[in-house]
DONUKE-54803 format. One record per atom (N, C-alpha, C): residue number from 1; atom name; residue in one letter; x, y, z. Coordinates in steps of 0.2 Angstrom, whole numbers, plus 5000, padded with zeros to 4 digits. Each point is the difference from the previous one (the first is absolute). Example, Ala and Ser with C-alpha at 12.3 -4.5 7.8 and 13.67 -1.06 7.14 Angstrom:
residues 2
{1, "N", "a", {5066, 4972, 5039}};
{1, "CA", "a", {4996, 5006, 5000}};
{1, "C", "a", {5004, 5006, 5000}};
{2, "N", "s", {4998, 5005, 4996}};
{2, "CA", "s", {5004, 5006, 5001}};
{2, "C", "s", {4996, 5005, 5003}};
//
This chain:
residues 77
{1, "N", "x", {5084, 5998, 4524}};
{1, "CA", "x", {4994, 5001, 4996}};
{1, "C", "x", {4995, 4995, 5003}};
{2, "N", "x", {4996, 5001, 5002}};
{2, "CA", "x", {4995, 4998, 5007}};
{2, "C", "x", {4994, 4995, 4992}};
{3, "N", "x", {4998, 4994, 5001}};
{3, "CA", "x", {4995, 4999, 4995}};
{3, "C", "x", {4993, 4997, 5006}};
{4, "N", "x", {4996, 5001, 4999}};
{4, "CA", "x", {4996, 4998, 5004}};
{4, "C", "x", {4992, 4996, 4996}};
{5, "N", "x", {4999, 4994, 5001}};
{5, "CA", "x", {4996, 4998, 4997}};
{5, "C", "x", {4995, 4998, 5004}};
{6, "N", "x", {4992, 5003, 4998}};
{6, "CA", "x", {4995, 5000, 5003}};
{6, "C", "x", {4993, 4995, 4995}};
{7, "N", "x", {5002, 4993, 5005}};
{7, "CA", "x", {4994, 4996, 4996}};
{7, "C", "x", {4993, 5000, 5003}};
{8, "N", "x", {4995, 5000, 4995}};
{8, "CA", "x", {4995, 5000, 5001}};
{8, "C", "x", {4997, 4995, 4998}};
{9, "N", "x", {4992, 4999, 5000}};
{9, "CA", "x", {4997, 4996, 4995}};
{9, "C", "x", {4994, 5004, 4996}};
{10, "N", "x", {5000, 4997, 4992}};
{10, "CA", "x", {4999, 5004, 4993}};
{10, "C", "x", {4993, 5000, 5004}};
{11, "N", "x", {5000, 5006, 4996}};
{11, "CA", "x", {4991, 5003, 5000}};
{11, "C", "x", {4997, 5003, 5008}};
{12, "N", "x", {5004, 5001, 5005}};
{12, "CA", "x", {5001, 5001, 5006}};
{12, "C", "x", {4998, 5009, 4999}};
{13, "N", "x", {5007, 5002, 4999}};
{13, "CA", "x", {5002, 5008, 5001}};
{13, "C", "x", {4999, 5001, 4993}};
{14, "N", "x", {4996, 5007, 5001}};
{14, "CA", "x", {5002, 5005, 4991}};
{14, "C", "x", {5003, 5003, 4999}};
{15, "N", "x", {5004, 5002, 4994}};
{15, "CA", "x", {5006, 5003, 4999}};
{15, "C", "x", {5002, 5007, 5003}};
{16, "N", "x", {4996, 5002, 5001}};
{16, "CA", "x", {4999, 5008, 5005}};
{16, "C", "x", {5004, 4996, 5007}};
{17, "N", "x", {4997, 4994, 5003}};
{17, "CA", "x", {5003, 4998, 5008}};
{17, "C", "x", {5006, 4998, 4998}};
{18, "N", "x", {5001, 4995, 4993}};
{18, "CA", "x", {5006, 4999, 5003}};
{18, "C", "x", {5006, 5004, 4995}};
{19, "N", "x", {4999, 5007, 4999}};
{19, "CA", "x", {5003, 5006, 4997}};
{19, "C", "x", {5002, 5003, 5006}};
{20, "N", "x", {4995, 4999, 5006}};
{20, "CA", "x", {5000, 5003, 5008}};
{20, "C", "x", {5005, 4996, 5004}};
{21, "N", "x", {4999, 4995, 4997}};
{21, "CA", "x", {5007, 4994, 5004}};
{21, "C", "x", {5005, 5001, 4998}};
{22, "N", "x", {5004, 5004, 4993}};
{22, "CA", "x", {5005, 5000, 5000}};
{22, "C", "x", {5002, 5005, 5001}};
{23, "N", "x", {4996, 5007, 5001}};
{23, "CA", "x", {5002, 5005, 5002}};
{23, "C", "x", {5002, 5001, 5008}};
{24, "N", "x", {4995, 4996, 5003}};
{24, "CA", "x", {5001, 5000, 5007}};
{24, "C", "x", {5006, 4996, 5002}};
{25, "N", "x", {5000, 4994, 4998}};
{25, "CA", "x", {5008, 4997, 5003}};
{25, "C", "x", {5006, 5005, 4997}};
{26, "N", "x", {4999, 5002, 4994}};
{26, "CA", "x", {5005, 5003, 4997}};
{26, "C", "x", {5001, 5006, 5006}};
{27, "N", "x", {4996, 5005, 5001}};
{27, "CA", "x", {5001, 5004, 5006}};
{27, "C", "x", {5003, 5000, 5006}};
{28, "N", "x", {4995, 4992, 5004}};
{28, "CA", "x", {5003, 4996, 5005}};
{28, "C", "x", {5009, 4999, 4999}};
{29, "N", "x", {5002, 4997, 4994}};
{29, "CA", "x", {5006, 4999, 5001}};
{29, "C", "x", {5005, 5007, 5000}};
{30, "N", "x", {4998, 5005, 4995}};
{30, "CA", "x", {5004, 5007, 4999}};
{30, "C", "x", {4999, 5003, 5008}};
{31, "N", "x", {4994, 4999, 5005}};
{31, "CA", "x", {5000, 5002, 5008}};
{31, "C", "x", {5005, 4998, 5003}};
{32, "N", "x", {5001, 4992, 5000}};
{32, "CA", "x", {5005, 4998, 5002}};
{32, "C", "x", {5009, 4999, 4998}};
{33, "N", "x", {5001, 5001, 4992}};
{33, "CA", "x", {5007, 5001, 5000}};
{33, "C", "x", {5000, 5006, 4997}};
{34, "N", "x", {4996, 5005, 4999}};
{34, "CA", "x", {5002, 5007, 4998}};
{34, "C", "x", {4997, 5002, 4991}};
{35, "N", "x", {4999, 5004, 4998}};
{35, "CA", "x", {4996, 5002, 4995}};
{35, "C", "x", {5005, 4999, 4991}};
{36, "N", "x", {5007, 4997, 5004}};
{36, "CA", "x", {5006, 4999, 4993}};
{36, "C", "x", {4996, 4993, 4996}};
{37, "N", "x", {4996, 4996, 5007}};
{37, "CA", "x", {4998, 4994, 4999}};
{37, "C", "x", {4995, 4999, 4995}};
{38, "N", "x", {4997, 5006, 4999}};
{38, "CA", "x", {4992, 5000, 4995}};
{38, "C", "x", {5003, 4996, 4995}};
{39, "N", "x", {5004, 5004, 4997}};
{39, "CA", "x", {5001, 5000, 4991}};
{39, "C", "x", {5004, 4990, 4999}};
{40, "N", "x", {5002, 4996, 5004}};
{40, "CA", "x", {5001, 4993, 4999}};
{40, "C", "x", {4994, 4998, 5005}};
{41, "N", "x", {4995, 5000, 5003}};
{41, "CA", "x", {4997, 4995, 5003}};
{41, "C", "x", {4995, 5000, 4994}};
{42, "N", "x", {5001, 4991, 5001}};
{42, "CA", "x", {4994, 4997, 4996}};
{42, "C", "x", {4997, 4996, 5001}};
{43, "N", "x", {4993, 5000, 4999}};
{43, "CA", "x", {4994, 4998, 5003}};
{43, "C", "x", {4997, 4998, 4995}};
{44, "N", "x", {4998, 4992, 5001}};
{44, "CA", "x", {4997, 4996, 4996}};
{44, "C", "x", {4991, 4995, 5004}};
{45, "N", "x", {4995, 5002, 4994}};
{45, "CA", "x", {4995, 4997, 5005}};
{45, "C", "x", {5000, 4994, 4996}};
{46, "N", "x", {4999, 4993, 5002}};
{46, "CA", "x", {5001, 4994, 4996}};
{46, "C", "x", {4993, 4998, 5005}};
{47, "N", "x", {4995, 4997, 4992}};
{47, "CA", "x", {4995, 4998, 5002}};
{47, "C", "x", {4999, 4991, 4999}};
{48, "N", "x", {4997, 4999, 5005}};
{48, "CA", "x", {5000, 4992, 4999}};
{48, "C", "x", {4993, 4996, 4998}};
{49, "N", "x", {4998, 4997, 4995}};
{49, "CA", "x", {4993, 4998, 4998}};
{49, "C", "x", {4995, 4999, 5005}};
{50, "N", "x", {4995, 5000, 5000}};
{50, "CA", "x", {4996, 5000, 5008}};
{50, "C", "x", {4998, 4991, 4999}};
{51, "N", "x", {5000, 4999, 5006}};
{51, "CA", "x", {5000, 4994, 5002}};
{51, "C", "x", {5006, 4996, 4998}};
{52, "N", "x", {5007, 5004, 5001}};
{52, "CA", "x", {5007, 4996, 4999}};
{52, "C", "x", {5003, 5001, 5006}};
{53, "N", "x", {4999, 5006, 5003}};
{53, "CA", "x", {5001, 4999, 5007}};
{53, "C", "x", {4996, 4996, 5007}};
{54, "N", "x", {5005, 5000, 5004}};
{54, "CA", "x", {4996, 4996, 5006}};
{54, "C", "x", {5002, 5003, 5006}};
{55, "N", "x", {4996, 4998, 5004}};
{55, "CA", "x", {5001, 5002, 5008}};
{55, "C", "x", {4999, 4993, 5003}};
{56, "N", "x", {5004, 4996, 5005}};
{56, "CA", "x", {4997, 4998, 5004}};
{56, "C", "x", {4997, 4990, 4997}};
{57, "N", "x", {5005, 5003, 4994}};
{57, "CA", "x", {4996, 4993, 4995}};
{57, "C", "x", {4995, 4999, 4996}};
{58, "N", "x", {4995, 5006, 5000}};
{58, "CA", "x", {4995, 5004, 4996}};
{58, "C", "x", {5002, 5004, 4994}};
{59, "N", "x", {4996, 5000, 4995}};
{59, "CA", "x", {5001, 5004, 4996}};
{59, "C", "x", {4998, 5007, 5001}};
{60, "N", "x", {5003, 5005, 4998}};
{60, "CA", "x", {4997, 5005, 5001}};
{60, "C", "x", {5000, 5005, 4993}};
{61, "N", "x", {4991, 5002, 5000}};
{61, "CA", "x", {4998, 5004, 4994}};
{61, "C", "x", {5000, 5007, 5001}};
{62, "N", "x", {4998, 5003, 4994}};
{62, "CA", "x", {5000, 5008, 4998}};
{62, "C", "x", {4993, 5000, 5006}};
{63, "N", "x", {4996, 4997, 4999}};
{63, "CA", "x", {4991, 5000, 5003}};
{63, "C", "x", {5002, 5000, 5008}};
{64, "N", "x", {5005, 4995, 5003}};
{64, "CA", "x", {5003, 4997, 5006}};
{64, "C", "x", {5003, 5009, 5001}};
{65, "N", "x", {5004, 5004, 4999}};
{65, "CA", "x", {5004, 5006, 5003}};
{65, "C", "x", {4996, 5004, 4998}};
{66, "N", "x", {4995, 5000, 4997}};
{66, "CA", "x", {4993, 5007, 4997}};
{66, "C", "x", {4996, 4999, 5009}};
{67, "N", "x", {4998, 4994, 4999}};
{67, "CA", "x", {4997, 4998, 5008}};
{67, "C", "x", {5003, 5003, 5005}};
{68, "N", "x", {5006, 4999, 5003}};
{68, "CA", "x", {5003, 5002, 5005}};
{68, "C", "x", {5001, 5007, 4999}};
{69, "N", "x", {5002, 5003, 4996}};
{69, "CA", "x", {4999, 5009, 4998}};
{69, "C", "x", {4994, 5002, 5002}};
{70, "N", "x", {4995, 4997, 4998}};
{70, "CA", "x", {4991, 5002, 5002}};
{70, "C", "x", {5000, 5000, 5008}};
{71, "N", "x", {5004, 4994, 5002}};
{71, "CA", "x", {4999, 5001, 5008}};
{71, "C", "x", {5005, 5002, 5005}};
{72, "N", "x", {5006, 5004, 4996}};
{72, "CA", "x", {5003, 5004, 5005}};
{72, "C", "x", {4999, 5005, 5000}};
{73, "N", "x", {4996, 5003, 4993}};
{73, "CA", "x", {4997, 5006, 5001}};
{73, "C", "x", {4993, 5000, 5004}};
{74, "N", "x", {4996, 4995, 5000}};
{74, "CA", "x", {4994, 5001, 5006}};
{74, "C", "x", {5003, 5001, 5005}};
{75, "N", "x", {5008, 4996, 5004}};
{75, "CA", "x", {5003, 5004, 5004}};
{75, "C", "x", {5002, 5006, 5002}};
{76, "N", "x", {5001, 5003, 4997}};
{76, "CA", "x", {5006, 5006, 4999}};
{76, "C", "x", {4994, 5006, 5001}};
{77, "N", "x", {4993, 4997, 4997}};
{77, "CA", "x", {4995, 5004, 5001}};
{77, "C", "x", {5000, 5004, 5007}};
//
């Protein structure tokens, strides 16, 4: 039984995206060990308070990964 935990930080992703992130790993994983796998994999999104995580020795906020989202989609453009 595959359990996979997907942290984020709170106020980031809406519950539609991170609805989309447990369907998608979940898929991911039944691709790779077979479709027996759906009914036991579990897929947890665990959120962390914005500015409790860090990078680099920094804190990083919800406003801090909202930023960086704005500018990889000016990329992707």
């Amino acid at each position: 039984m595959p359990l996979v935990d997907i942290h984020v930080i709170e106020g980031v992703f809406s519950k539609a995206e991170k609805q989309n992130m447990i369907k998608k790993v979940t898929d991911t994983m039944v691709e790779i060990e077979g479709e027996a796998l759906r009914g036991v994999t579990w897929v947890r999104v665990r959120e962390t308070a914005s500015g409790e995580w860090g990078i680099g020795g920094q804190p990083l906020s919800a406003e801090n990964v909202k930023a960086m989202q704005a500018q990889n989609n000016k990329i992707a453009v």
